[in-house]
VOGU-26617 format. One record per residue (C-alpha): x, y, z. Coordinates in steps of 0.05 Angstrom, whole numbers. Layout:
N
{px:X; py:Y; pz:Z}
...
//
This chain:
343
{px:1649; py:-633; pz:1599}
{px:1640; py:-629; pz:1524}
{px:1690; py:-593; pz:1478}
{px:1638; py:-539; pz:1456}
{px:1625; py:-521; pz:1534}
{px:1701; py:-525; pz:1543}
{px:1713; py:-476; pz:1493}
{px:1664; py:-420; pz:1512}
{px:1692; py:-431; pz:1594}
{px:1769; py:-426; pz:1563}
{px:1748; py:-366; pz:1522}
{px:1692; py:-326; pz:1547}
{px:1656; py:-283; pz:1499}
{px:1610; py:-226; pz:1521}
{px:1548; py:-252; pz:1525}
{px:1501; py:-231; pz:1475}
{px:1437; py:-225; pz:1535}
{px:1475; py:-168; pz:1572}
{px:1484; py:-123; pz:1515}
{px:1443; py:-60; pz:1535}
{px:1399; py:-36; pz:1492}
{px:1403; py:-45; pz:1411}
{px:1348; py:-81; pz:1402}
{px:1332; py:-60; pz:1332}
{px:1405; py:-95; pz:1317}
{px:1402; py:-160; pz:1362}
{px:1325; py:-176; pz:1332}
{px:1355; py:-167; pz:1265}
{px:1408; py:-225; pz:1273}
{px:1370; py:-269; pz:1310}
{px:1316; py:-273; pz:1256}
{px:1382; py:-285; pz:1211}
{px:1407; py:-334; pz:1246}
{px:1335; py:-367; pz:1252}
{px:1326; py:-363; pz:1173}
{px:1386; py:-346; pz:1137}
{px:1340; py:-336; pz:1076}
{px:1323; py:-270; pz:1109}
{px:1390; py:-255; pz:1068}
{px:1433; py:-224; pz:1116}
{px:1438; py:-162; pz:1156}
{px:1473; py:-89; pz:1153}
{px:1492; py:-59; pz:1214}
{px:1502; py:16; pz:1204}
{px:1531; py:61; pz:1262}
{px:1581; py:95; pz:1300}
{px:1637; py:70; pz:1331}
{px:1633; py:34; pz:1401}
{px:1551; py:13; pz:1386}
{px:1575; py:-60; pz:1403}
{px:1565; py:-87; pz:1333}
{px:1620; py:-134; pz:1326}
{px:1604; py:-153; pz:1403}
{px:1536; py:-174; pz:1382}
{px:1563; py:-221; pz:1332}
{px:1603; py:-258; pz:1365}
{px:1562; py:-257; pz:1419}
{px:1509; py:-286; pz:1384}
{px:1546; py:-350; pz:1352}
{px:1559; py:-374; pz:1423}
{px:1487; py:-383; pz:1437}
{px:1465; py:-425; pz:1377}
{px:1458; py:-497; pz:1376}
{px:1530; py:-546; pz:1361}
{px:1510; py:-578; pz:1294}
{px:1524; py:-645; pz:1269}
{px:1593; py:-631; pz:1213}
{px:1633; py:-678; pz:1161}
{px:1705; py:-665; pz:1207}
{px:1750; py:-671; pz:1149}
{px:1707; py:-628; pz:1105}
{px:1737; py:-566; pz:1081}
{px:1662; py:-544; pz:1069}
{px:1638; py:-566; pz:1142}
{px:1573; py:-595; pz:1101}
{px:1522; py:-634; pz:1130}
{px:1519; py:-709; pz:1134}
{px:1454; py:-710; pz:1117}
{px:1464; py:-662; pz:1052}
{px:1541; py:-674; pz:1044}
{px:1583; py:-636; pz:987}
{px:1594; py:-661; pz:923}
{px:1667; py:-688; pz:945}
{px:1644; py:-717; pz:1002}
{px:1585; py:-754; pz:962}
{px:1640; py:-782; pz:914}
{px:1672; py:-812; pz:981}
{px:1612; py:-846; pz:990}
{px:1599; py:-869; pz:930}
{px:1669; py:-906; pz:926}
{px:1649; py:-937; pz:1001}
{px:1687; py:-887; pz:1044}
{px:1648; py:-870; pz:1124}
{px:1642; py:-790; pz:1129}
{px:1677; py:-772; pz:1197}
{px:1616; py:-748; pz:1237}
{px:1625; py:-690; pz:1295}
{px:1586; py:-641; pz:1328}
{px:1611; py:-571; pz:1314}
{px:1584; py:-511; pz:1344}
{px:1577; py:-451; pz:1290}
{px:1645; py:-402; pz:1284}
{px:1648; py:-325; pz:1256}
{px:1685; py:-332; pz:1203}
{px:1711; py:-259; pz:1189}
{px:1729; py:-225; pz:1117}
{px:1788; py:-176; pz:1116}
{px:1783; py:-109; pz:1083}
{px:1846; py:-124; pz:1050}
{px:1823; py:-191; pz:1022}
{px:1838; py:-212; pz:946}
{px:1781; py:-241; pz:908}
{px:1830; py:-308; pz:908}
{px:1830; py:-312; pz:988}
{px:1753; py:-295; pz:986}
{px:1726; py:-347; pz:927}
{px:1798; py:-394; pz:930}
{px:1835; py:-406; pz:880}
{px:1844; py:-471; pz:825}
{px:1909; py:-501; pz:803}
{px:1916; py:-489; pz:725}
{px:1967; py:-521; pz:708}
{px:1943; py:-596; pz:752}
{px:1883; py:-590; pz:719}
{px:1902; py:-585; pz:643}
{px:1962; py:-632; pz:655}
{px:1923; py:-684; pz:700}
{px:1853; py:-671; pz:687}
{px:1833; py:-665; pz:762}
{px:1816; py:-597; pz:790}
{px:1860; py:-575; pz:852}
{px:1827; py:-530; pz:896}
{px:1853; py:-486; pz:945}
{px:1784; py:-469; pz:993}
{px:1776; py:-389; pz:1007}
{px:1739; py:-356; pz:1061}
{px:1665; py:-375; pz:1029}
{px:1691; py:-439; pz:1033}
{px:1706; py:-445; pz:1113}
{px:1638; py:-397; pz:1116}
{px:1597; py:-443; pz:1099}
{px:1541; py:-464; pz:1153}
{px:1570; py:-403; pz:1193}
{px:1568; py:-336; pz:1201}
{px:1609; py:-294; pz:1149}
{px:1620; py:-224; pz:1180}
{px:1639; py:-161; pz:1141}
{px:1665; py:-108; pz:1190}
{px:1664; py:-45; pz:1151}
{px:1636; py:-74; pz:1089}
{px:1632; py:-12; pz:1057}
{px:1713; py:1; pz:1054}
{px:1718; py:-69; pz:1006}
{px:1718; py:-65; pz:937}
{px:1660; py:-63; pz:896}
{px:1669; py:-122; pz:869}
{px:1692; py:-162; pz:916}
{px:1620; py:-140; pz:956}
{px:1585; py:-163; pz:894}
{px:1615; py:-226; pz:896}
{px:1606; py:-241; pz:961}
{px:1529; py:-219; pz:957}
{px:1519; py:-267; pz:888}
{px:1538; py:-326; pz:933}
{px:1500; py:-312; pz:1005}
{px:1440; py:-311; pz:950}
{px:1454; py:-376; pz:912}
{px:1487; py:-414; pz:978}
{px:1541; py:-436; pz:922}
{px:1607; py:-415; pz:899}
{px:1637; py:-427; pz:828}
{px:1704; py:-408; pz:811}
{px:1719; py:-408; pz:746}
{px:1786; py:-407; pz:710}
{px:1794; py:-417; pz:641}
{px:1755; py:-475; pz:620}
{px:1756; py:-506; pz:689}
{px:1695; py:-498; pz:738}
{px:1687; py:-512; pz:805}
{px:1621; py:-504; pz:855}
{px:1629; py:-523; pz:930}
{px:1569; py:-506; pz:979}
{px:1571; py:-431; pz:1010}
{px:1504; py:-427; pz:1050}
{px:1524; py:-376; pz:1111}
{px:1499; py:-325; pz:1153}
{px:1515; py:-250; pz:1123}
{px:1530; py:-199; pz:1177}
{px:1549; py:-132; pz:1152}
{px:1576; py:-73; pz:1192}
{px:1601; py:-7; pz:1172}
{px:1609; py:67; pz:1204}
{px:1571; py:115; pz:1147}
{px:1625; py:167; pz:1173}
{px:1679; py:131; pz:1129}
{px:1638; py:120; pz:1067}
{px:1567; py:99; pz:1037}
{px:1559; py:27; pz:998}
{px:1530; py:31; pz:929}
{px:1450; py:29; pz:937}
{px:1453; py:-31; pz:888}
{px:1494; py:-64; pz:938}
{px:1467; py:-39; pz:1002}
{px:1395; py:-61; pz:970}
{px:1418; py:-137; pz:972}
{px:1422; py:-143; pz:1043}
{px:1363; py:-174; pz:1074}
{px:1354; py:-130; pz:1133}
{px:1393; py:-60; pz:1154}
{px:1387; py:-29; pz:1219}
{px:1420; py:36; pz:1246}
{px:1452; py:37; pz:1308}
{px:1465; py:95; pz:1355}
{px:1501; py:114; pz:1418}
{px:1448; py:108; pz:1475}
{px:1408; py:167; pz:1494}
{px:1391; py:152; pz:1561}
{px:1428; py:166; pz:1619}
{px:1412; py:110; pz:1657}
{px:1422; py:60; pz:1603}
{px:1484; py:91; pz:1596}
{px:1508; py:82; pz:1663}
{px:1491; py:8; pz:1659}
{px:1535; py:3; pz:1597}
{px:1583; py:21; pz:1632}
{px:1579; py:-17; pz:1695}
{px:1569; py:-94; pz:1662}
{px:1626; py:-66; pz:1619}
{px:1679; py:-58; pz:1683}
{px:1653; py:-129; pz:1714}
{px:1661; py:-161; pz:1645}
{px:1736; py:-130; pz:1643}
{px:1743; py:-151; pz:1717}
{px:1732; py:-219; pz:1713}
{px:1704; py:-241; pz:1645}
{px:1687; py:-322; pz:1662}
{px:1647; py:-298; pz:1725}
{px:1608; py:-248; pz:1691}
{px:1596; py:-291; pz:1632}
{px:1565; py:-347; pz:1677}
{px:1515; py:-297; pz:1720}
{px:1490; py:-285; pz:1652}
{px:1493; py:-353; pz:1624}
{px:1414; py:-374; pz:1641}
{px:1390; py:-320; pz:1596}
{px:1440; py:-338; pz:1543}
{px:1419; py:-401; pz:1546}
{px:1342; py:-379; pz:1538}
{px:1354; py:-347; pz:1480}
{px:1393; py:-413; pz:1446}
{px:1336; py:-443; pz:1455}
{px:1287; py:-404; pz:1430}
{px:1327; py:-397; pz:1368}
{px:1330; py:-474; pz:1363}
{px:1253; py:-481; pz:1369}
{px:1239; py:-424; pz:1322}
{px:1280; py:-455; pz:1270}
{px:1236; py:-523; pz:1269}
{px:1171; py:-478; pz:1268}
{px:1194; py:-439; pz:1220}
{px:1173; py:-489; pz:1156}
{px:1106; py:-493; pz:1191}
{px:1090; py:-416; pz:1178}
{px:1047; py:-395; pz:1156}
{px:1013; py:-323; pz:1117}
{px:953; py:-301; pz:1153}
{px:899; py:-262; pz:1125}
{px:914; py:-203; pz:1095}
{px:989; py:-211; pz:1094}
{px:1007; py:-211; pz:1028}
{px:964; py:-157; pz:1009}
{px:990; py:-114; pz:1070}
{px:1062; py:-137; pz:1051}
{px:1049; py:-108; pz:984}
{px:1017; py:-46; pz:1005}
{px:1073; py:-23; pz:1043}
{px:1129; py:-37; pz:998}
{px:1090; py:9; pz:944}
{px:1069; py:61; pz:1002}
{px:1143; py:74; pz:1019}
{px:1159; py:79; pz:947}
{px:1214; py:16; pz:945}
{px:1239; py:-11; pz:877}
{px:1233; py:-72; pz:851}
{px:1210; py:-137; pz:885}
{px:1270; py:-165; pz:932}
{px:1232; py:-113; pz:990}
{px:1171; py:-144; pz:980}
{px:1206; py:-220; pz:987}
{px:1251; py:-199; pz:1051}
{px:1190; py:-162; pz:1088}
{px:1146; py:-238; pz:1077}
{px:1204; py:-276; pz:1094}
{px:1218; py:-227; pz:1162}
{px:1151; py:-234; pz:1185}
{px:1147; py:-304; pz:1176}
{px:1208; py:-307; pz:1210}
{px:1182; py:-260; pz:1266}
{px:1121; py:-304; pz:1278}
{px:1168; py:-359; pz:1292}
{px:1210; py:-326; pz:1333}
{px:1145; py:-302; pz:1380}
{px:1130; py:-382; pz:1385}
{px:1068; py:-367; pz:1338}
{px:1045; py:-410; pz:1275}
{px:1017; py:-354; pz:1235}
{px:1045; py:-288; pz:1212}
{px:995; py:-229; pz:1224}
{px:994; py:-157; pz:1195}
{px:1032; py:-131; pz:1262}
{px:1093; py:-173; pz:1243}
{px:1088; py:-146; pz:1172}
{px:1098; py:-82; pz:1207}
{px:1150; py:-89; pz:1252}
{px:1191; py:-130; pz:1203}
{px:1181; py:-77; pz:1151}
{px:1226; py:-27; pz:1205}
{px:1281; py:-75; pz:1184}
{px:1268; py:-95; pz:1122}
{px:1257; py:-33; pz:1076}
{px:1292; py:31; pz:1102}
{px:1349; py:14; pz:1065}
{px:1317; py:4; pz:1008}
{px:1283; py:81; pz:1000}
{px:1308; py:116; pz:933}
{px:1273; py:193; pz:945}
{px:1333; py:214; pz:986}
{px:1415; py:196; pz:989}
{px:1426; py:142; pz:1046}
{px:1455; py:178; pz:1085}
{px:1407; py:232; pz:1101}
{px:1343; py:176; pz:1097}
{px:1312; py:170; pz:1167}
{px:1307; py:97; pz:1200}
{px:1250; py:113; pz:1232}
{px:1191; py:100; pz:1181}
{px:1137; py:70; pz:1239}
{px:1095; py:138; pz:1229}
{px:1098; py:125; pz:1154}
{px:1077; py:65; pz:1158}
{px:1018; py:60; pz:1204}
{px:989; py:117; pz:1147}
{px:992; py:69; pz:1098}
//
């Protein structure tokens, strides 16, 4: 038995293929996890919606990739770090193990120094070699960062964190001393709007936002309720029966993520994604970017080498809600499929 299949027998998470219902949220961070580019994904709701569930869940399924073991980056042998070129370069082996992907979660407390890390002053003016002490984007990288209620961190702190899941880099700066390290990760967002709005500058720089609610229908309900009592009963048991569709879904995402470069626009798309950006009224052009990249994504998803005006569509539901100015946040409705289908 491998150590990644040890792991997930020791410590059983609840698998992501027997969350009921959500599917608005779970489509949204499996086209993340397929194309990161997407640029991350807001989870709004109430409490008890099985956000954090579906995140965690979700990093069990995907594939174990190949990581520099000693690198406080975990970079890619094939596109290693800066540092870990220079060890190359003076004749040093990389240490080469397969690494399945963590969630790698961001305190509401944090300090910008435990979120960027920090550099050593005084080492660095008295021996001319930069010191660095890695922060959270640092162990983030090639993972999945997740922000539970996002919207309670500091403004800044958001900002920063949204300049680097754009760029995939970090620099910390002190002084005249500089330092970049590789911060390519997987931005999951969650918040409860009953505790507080984000900024609509901020909230506009995730990829993708989806609103979650308690479920409506009785019966779904009821089945919430019952996996919930055989997970709590005997969590390794139920996290087996389950562990064929889990294991579907893995795979999927691991085939979706070589088609994805093969993509391509069909007829039609661009104009369509255009069209509905400026029929919903959005602002500027990072919609119009996310809703071509979603669809693409989509396509690849559904096993299909060519996005079509459908998956323009659908990925709009995710991609541009959030990004509506005529009304506050939190009194925009989610559902804009009517609205759209006008256009």
């Amino acid at each position: 038995m491998d150590k990644q299949t040890s792991d997930k027998s020791a410590n059983p998470a609840y698998p992501f293929a027997a969350i009921v219902g959500q599917n608005d949220m779970k489509l949204a961070l499996i086209l993340n996890v397929v194309n990161p580019k997407v640029g991350g994904v807001l989870i709004r709701g109430e409490k008890g919606t099985a956000k954090s569930t579906a995140v965690r869940a979700l990093a069990r399924l995907l594939p174990a990739q190949p990581t520099v073991s000693d690198c406080p980056y975990n970079c890619d042998p094939a596109n290693p770090c800066p540092a870990c070129r220079e060890r190359l370069a003076a004749g040093e082996s990389l240490p080469v193990e397969q690494r399945r992907v963590r969630v790698v979660e961001l305190p509401v407390g944090a300090t910008e120094d435990r979120l960027l890390g920090t550099l050593d002053l005084e080492a660095a003016l008295s021996e001319g070699e930069a010191r660095f002490s890695p922060g959270i984007l640092a162990a983030a990288n090639r993972q999945i960062l997740y922000v539970d209620e996002v919207n309670l961190l500091d403004d800044h702190l958001v900002d920063v964190l949204l300049d680097a899941a754009a760029m995939g880099v970090n620099t910390v700066e002190r002084e005249s001393v500089s330092l970049s390290h590789p911060a390519a990760f997987t931005l999951v967002g969650t918040m409860n709007p009953e505790e507080g709005e984000l900024r609509p500058q901020l909230t506009d720089r995730f990829g993708l936002c989806v609103q979650v609610k308690g479920l409506a229908d009785p019966a779904l309900r009821q089945e919430v309720i019952v996996r919930q009592l055989a997970w709590e009963a005997d969590p390794a048991a139920f996290a087996a029966a389950w562990a064929t569709e889990g294991e579907a879904i893995g795979l999927s995402i691991a085939q979706a993520r070589e088609l994805l470069p093969s993509v391509q626009a069909g007829p039609g798309v661009l104009e369509r994604v255009v069209a509905v950006s400026l029929g919903l009224g959005t602002d500027g052009h990072r919609g119009d970017l996310t809703l071509l990249k979603g669809a693409l994504t989509l396509a690849a998803w559904e096993e299909r080498g060519e996005a079509t005006l459908d998956d323009v569509n659908r990925a709009a539901l995710l991609a541009l809600p959030h990004r509506l100015r005529r009304r506050p946040l939190a009194e925009m409705e989610f559902d804009i499929a009517d609205k759209i289908k006008r256009i």
